[in-house]
C-alpha positions in Angstrom: 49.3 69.1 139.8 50.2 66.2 141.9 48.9 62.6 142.8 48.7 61.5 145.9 47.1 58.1 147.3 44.2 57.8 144.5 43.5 61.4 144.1 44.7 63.7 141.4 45.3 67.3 142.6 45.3 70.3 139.7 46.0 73.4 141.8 46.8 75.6 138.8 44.1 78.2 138.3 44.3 78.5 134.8 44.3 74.6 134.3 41.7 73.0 131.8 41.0 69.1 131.9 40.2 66.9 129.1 39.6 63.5 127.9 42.4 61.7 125.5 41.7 57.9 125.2 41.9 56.5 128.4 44.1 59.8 130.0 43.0 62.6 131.2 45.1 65.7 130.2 46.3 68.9 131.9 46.4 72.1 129.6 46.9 75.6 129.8 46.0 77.7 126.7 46.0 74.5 124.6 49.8 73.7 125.7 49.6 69.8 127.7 51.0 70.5 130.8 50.8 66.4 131.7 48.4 63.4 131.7 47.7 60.8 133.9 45.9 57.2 133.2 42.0 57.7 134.2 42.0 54.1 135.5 44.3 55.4 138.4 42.4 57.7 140.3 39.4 57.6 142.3 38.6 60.7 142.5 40.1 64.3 140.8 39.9 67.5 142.6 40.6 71.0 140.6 41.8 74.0 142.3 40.6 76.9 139.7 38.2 78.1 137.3 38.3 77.2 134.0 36.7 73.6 134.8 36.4 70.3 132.5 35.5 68.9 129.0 32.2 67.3 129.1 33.2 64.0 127.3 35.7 64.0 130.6 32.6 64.6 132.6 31.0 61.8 131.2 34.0 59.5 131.4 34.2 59.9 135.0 30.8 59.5 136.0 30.6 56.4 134.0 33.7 54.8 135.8 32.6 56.7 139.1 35.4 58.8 139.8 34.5 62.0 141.8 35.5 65.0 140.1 35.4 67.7 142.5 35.6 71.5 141.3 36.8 74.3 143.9 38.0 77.6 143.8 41.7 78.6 143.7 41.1 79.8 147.6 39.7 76.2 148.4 36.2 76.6 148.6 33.7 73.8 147.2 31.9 74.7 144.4 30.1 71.5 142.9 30.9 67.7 142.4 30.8 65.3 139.4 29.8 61.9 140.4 28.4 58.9 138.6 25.3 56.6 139.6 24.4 56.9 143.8 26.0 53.7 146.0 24.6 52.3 148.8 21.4 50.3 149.7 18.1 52.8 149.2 16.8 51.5 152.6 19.8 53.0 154.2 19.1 56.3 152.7 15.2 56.1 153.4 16.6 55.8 157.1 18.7 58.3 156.8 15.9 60.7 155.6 13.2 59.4 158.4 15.9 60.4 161.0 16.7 64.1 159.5 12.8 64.6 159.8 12.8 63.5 163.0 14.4 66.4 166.1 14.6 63.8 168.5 16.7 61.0 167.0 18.3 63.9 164.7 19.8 65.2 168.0 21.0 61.7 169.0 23.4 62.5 166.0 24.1 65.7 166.6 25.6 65.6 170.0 28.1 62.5 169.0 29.4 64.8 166.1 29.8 67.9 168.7 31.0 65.8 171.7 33.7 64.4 169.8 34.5 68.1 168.2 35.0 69.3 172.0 36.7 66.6 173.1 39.2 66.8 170.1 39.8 70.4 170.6 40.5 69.3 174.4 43.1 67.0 173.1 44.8 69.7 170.9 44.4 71.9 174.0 45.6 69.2 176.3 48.8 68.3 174.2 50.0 71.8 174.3 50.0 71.6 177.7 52.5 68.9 177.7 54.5 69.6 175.0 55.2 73.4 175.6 54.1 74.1 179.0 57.0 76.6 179.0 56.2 78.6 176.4 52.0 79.1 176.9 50.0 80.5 179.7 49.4 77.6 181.8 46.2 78.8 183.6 44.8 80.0 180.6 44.6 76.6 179.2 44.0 74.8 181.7 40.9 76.5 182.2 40.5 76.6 178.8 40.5 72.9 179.3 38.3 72.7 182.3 35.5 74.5 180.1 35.8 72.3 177.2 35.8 69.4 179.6 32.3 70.8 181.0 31.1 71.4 177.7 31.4 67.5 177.2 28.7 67.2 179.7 26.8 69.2 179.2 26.2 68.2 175.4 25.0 64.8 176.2 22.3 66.8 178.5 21.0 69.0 175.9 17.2 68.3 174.8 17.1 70.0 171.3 19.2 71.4 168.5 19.4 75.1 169.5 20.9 74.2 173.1 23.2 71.7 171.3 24.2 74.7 169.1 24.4 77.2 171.8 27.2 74.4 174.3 29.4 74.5 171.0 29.4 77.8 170.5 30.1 78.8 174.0 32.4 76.1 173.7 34.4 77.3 170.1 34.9 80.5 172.3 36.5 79.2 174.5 38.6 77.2 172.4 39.5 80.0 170.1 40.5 82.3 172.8 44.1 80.2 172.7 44.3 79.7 169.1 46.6 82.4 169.2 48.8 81.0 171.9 49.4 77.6 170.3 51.3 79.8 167.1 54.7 79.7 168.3 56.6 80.9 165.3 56.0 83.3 162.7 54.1 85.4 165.0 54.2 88.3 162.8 52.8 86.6 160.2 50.4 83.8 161.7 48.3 85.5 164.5 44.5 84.8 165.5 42.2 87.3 167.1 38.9 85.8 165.6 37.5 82.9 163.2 36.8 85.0 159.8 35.8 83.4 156.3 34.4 84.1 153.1 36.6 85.7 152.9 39.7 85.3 155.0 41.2 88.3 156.2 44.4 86.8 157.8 47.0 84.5 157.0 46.1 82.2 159.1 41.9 82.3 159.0 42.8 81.8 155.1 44.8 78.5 156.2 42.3 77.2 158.5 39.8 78.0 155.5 41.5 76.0 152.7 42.1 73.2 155.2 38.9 73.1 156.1 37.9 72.9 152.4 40.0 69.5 152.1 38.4 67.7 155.0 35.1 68.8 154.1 35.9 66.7 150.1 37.4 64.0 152.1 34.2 63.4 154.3 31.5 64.3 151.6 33.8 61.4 149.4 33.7 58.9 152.4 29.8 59.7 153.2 28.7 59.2 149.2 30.8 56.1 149.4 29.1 54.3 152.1 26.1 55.0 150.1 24.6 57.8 152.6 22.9 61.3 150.5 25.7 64.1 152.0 23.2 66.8 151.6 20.6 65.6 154.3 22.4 66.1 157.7 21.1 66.0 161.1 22.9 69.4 162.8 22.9 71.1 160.2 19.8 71.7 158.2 18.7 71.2 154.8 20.1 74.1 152.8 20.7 73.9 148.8 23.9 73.0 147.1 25.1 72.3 151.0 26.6 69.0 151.5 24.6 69.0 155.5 25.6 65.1 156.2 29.5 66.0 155.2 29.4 69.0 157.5 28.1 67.1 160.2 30.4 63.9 160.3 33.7 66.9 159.9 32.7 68.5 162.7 34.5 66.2 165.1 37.6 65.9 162.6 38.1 69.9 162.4 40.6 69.4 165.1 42.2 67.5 162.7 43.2 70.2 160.4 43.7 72.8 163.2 46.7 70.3 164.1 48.0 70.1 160.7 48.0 74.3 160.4 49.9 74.8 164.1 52.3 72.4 162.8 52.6 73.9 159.5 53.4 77.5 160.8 55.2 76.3 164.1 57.8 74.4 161.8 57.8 77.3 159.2 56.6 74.7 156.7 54.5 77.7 155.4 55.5 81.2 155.4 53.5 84.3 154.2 55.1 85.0 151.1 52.6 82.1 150.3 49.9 84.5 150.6 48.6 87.3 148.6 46.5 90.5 149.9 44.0 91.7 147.5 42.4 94.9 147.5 39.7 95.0 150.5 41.5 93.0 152.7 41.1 89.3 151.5 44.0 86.9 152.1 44.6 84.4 149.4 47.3 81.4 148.7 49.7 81.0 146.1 49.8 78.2 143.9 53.1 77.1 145.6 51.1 78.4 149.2 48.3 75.3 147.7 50.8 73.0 147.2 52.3 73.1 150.6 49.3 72.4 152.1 48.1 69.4 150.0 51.2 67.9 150.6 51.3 68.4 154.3 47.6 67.1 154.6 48.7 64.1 152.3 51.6 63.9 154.6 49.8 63.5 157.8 47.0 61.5 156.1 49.6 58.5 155.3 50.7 58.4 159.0 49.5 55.4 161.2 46.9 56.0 164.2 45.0 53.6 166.7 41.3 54.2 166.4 39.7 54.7 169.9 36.7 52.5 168.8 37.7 49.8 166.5 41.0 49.4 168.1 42.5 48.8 164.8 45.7 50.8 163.4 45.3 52.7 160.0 46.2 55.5 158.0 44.8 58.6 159.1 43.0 59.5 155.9 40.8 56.7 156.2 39.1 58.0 159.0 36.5 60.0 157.5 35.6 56.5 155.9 35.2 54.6 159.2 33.3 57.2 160.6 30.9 57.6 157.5 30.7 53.2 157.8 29.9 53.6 161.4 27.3 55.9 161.0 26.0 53.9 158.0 26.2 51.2 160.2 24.1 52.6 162.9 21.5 53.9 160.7 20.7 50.2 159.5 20.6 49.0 163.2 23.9 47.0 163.2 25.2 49.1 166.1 23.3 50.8 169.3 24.9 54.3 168.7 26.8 56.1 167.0 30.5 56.2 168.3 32.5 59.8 167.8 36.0 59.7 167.2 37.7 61.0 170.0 41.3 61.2 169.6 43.7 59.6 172.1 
């Protein structure tokens, strides 16, 4: 278990939370592991199974503190929160748009575009950094198609042509995934995008990253006071958190940059993974740990952003994108402006 910034982390399967005055406690088989003051955290996010007392429940959705339950493996499984922020005319807005095609796919090519461009600039960066050690005319048409693909999106006239550019264009993208793992080859290879589960190292990474970014954005859209299940791309669908998916899609190049780094500087390894029977890769609880730090890690580091100009941290992104979309939904801004990384 670790904090970090205002969240606490419990990444130990067999881990059980409870309330104790104003703490809330870590045990394992009614041994305290640790507690931590309640009043410090914003939000808790528990990596395992055996879940929460319901007085801590309570507690937390009385002070509004997000407690967040996933599976050992990283994958979402429900979210505690307290009473719903935000303005309700902002979220009638919100739900007029989904209803709408037309101004839903005004949305839904800002979130692509700036997922293609961001994989271009992951793509891109290679390129300069190790143009020694990658096929050069692979990525630069690589590049070229991605680049393409940018135009194409803002030409699309409905959803399923939207969907069909970023497919074509994740192709594309994924056919160097492989090439931009230096090290560890052995171990960290890519040959396709597989999930639920993960049948490599490396498609297990990418997963549990994923899973992350996905809490960090469906955190920054509930906090602007926008409903994280009603997205625009991506359709209504039950216990899906649609909004959340759409506003990460442009910040998946995100996390792809934290795993290259992770494997190219051997800050991960595959004795942090386990193979069960039928083929499904699984992290350790010290494989976990790694990666929450690094994401931590890169989340505390400094960045200009392309539209406000302004330099912050680079975990607060999900939350100016979420206010910037919140902000174009109530008619304080013209459109909706993508992050593109520069």
């Amino acid at each position: 278990m670790k904090p970090l910034l205002n969240t606490l982390f419990v990444n130990q399967d067999e881990a059980y939370l409870a309330l104790d005055g104003g703490n809330v406690v870590v045990l394992r088989e009614d041994r305290e592991l640790a507690r931590f003051p309640l009043h410090n955290f914003e939000q808790i996010t528990s990596f395992g199974y055996t879940g929460a007392s319901p007085a801590l429940m309570r507690k937390c959705a009385e002070d509004n503190i997000a407690l967040t339950f996933m599976t050992p493996e990283g994958r979402f499984q429900a979210r505690v929160i307290g009473r719903t922020n935000g303005n309700v005319l902002l979220r009638r807005e919100q739900y007029r748009r989904a209803d709408d095609e037309e101004a839903s796919l005004i949305l839904a090519r800002s979130f692509i575009l700036g997922k293609i461009y961001n994989a271009r600039w992951i793509i891109e960066r290679m390129r300069r950094d190790h143009a020694m050690r990658i096929d050069e005319e692979k990525f630069q048409n690589v590049s070229a198609f991605l680049q393409n693909s940018c135009r194409e999106v803002m030409q699309t006239s409905d959803l399923e042509t939207l969907r069909g550019v970023e497919g074509k264009a994740a192709v594309s993208y994924f056919s160097a995934f492989d090439d931009m793992l230096l090290k560890q080859k052995e171990q960290f290879f890519f040959t396709e995008r597989n999930r639920r589960p993960p049948l490599d190292n490396m498609n297990c990474l990418l997963s549990f990253l994923y899973a992350l970014l996905m809490n960090d954005v469906g955190a920054a859209v509930e906090g602007v006071g926008l409903d994280s299940y009603v997205g625009f791309l991506h359709r209504d669908r039950p216990g899906r958190q649609s909004l959340a998916l759409d506003l990460m899609e442009e910040l998946r190049p995100l996390a792809d940059r934290t795993a290259f780094s992770m494997v190219n500087t051997k800050k991960i390894n595959g004795k942090d993974f386990r193979l069960e029977e039928g083929g499904a890769v699984y992290l350790t609880d010290d494989g976990r740990k790694k990666i929450i730090e690094a994401w931590h890690a890169h989340k505390e580091g400094m960045m200009t952003h392309p539209f406000l100009e302004e330099k912050l941290k680079w975990g607060l992104v999900p939350h100016v994108q979420a206010l910037l979309l919140a902000r174009y939904l109530r008619g304080d801004l013209d459109a909706y402006p993508p992050f593109l990384w520069k």
